[in-house]
C-alpha positions, -999 to +999 in steps of 0.1 A: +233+241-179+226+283-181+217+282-147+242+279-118+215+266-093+240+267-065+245+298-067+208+305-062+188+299-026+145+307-031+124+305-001+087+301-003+065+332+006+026+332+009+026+368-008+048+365-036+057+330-039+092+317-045+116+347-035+152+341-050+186+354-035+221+342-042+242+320-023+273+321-004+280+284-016+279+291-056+300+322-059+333+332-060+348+333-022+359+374-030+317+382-034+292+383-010+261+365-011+229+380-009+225+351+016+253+365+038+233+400+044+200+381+051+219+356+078+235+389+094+226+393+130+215+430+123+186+414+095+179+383+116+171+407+142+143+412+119+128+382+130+119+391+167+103+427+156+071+421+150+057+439+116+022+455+134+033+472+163+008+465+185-023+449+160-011+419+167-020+416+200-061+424+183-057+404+154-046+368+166-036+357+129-013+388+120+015+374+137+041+381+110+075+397+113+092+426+096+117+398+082+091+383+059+082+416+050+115+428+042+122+399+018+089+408+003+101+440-003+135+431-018+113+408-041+095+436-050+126+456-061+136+432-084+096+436-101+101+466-109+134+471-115+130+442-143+099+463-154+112+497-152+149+495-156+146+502-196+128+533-192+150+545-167+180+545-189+159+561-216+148+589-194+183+594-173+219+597-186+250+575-175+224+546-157+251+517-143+238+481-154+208+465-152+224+439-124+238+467-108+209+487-103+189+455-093+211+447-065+211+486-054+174+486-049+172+450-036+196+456-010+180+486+000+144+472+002+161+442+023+179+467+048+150+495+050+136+484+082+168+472+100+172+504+127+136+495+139+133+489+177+107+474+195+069+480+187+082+495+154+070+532+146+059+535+180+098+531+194+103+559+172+078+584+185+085+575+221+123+566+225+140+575+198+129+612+191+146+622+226+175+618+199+166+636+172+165+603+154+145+580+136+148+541+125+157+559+091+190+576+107+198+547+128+193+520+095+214+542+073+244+544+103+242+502+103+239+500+067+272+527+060+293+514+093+284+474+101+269+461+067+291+484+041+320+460+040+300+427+028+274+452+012+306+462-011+310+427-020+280+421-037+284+416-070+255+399-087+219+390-079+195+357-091+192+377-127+228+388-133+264+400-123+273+437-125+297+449-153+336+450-145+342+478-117+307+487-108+306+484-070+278+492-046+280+524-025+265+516+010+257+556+015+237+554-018+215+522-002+217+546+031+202+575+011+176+557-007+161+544+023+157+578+039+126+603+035+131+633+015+133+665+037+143+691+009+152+695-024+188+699-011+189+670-005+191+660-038+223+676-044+257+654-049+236+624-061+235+616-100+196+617-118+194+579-120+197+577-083+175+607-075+143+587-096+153+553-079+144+570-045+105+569-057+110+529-050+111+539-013+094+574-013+062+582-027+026+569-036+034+539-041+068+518-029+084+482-020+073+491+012+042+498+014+033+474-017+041+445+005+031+456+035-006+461+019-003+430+001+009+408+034-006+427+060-041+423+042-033+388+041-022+377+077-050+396+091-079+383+071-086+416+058-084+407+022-068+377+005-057+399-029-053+434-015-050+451-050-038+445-087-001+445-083+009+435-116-012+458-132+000+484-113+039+476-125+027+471-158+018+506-164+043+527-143+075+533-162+102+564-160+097+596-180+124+626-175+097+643-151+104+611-128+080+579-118+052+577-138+016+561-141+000+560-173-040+571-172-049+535-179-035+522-144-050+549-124-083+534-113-055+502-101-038+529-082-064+546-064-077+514-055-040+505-040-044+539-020-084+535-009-072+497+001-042+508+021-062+539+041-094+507+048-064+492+063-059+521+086-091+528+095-093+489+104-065+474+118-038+500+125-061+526+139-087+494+151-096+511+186-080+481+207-047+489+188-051+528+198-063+514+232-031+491+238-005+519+225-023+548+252-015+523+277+016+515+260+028+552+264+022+553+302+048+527+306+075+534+279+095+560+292+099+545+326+105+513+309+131+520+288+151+535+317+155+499+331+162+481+296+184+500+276+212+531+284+209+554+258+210+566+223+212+536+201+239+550+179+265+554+209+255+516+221+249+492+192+258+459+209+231+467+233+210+473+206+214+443+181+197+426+211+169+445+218+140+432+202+103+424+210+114+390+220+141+406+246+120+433+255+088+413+262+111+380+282+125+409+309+094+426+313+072+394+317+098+388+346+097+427+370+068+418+389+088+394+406+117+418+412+126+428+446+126+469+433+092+482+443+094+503+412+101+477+384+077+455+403+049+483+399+062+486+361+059+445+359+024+441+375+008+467+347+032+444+318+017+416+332-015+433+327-010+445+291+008+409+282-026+393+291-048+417+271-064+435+304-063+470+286-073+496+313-083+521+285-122+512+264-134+536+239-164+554+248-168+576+215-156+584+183-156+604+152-141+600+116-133+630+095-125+632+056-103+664+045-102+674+006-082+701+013-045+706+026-053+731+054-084+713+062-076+695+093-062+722+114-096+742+107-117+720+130-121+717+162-099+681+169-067+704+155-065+711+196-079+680+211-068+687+249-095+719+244-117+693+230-116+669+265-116+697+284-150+711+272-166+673+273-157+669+306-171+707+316-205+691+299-204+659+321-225+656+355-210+673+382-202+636+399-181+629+365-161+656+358-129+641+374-140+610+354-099+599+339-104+602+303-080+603+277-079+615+234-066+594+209-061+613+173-052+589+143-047+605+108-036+588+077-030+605+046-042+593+016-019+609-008+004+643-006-011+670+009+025+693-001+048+699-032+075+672-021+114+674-036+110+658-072+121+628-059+088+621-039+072+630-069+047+605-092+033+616-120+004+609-144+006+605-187-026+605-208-018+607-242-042+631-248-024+656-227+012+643-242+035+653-212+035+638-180+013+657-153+019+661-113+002+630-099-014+650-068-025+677-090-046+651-114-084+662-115-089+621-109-067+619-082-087+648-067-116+622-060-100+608-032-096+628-003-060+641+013-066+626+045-086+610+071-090+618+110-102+596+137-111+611+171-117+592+200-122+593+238-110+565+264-126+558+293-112+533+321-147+520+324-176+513+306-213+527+315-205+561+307-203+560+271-240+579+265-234+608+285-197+614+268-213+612+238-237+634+248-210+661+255-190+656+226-222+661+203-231+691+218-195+705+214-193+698+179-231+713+174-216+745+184-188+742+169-207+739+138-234+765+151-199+793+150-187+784+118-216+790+098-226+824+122-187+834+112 
């Protein structure tokens, strides 16, 4: 038999099928199982953070967790890693084996996600930035300090075991899984590792593969999101870094149009915008009763705050004998049974096709924008409680980014690869998309706010072409 079967565990996915990872019960007792990191407490956690931060709450179906989607994403590694680990070593010097590579980017698509905090990318704009941090920093801590020891064990994945003496550096999964700030930032880390980083920063990723792929799915947007395996098929490594040949171009913008339709309806749906305004009114105070500080200085406290944890105490203040966390627990209660104070009484989509686009218009100071709609109101409605909500998404780079958050583009006709954001084809799509809207706490009122913000923009549009 080739196969050691006990050394192998798959569990079934809806996305990508059977996902393999190795056992604790088939390998040698000095390795760690791939199995072992999964069944930490820091990646169970996974399971009680939801994956749509507060969509879920719109979309009844899109009930999944960022555990299924960090599986996904380790899957996803191994893709292209089988796929693209030959041209790598072509294009890059001194490239450690296959296996060893594998594991590197499998580990670090499974452990991406694991410094989230409740309600996701939202618990990083509104907790943890008071800290200079995001789930990024804190994930790369946990993965150095509480998962480097059995991270350091690994020694083989479901397609093969690493040659004599390679071991797994925790900070190099720790780096990988962090956004590029500079081109320092390169510096100390060998070529190999520098192109790997376009798995988890660029166009395309794990990440945001699978999350297009699954979030389509549980949501009923789309059953088959995008051409995935084309996509793989033609991306290899060249020197220059990632690359796509021309023939899986129309694949990838279609991977890119898909993923901004996504945006436009389900993350930036105006119930979701709706539920995370009312969610900022309550966060701060919120937080001050549940947890006592910078994550990184209390990490007991924060292995066990979740969206389960957080949602079981709050569902319980409005019975609490503090006036304050009672007030805090009636407007949970509130929020928990979908009685969202703030309705959307007008809106307006923007596309920009150019870098400096969106800070020429108007909505680049949307306080001056409320202000002037409520000067155009009715007398009786100019104290009317309105608030803005501005959601932008950006299609593809709008910036030069460090080379690794580079893709690139190869038509033979041209012969060497080609900055993928500079492409004449690529230029078709626009850089990014803006969505203005205005709340109200009541509905009746939506023709006359209109009203005003038409007329704004009419002169708005009246002064640029008099300029």
């Amino acid at each position: 038999m080739s196969h050691d079967y006990l050394a192998e565990s798959l569990v079934h996915d809806p996305i990508h099928g059977y996902i393999s990872f190795t056992s604790r019960y088939g390998l040698p007792d000095n390795e760690t199982s791939e199995q072992e990191i999964i069944d930490n407490p820091w990646v169970q956690r996974m399971r009680q953070i939801h994956q749509l931060q507060t969509a879920w709450w719109v979309f009844p179906s899109a009930e999944h967790m960022r555990f299924q989607h960090i599986l996904g994403a380790m899957h996803l590694a191994s893709r292209c890693i089988d796929q693209w680990y030959d041209s790598l070593a072509d294009s890059c010097d001194s490239v450690p084996s296959k296996p060893y590579v594998e594991s590197l980017c499998r580990l670090a698509a499974l452990l991406h996600d694991v410094g989230h905090g409740p309600f996701g990318h939202f618990f990083d704009d509104h907790y943890l930035d008071q800290y200079n941090l995001t789930h990024e920093d804190v994930g790369a801590y946990l993965i150095e300090h509480e998962l480097g020891d059995l991270i350091r064990g690994v020694r083989r994945n479901p397609h093969g075991a690493f040659k004599p003496l390679e071991v797994l550096d925790p900070r190099q999964i720790g780096w990988l899984i962090r956004r590029p700030k500079s081109v320092q930032d390169d510096e100390g880390h060998p070529v190999w590792l520098r192109r790997l980083r376009s798995l988890f920063s660029g166009i395309y990723t794990v990440d945001n593969m699978d999350f297009v792929l699954r979030d389509a799915y549980m949501s009923g947007y789309n059953t088959k999101a995008f051409d995935i395996s084309r996509l793989l098929h033609y991306s290899f490594f060249t020197p220059q870094g990632l690359t796509i040949h021309i023939r899986g171009l129309p694949t990838l913008v279609n991977f890119i149009e898909t993923r901004a339709n996504l945006f436009r309806t389900i993350y930036f749906h105006r119930t979701v915008r709706a539920l995370d305004i009312a969610l900022e009114d309550l966060f701060p105070q919120t937080m001050k009763h549940l947890f006592p500080g910078n994550p990184l200085e209390h990490l007991d406290e924060y292995l066990h705050l979740t969206e389960t944890s957080f949602l079981v105490d709050i569902a319980r203040w409005s019975k609490s004998s503090n006036p304050e966390i009672q007030e805090l627990g009636r407007q949970w209660d509130a929020i928990l049974r979908r009685d969202v104070s703030w309705k959307m009484a007008c809106e307006r989509t923007l596309n920009f096709h150019t870098a400096g686009a969106a800070r020429m218009t108007i909505f680049s100071e949307p306080e001056l924008v409320l202000k002037r709609v409520k000067e155009r109101l009715p007398s009786e409605l100019r104290d009317i409680d309105l608030r803005y909500d501005v959601a932008q998404h950006y299609h593809r780079p709008s910036a030069k980014l460090p080379v690794n958050g580079q893709n690139f583009l190869l038509d033979p006709a041209v012969g060497m690869p080609t900055e993928l954001n500079d492409d004449e084809l690529f230029r078709q799509l626009p850089i990014s998309f803006l969505i203005f809207r205005i709340y109200t706490q009541d509905h009746g009122q939506e023709p006359l706010i209109t009203a005003a913000l038409n007329s704004i923009l009419g002169d708005a549009t009246d002064a640029k072409t008099n300029m």
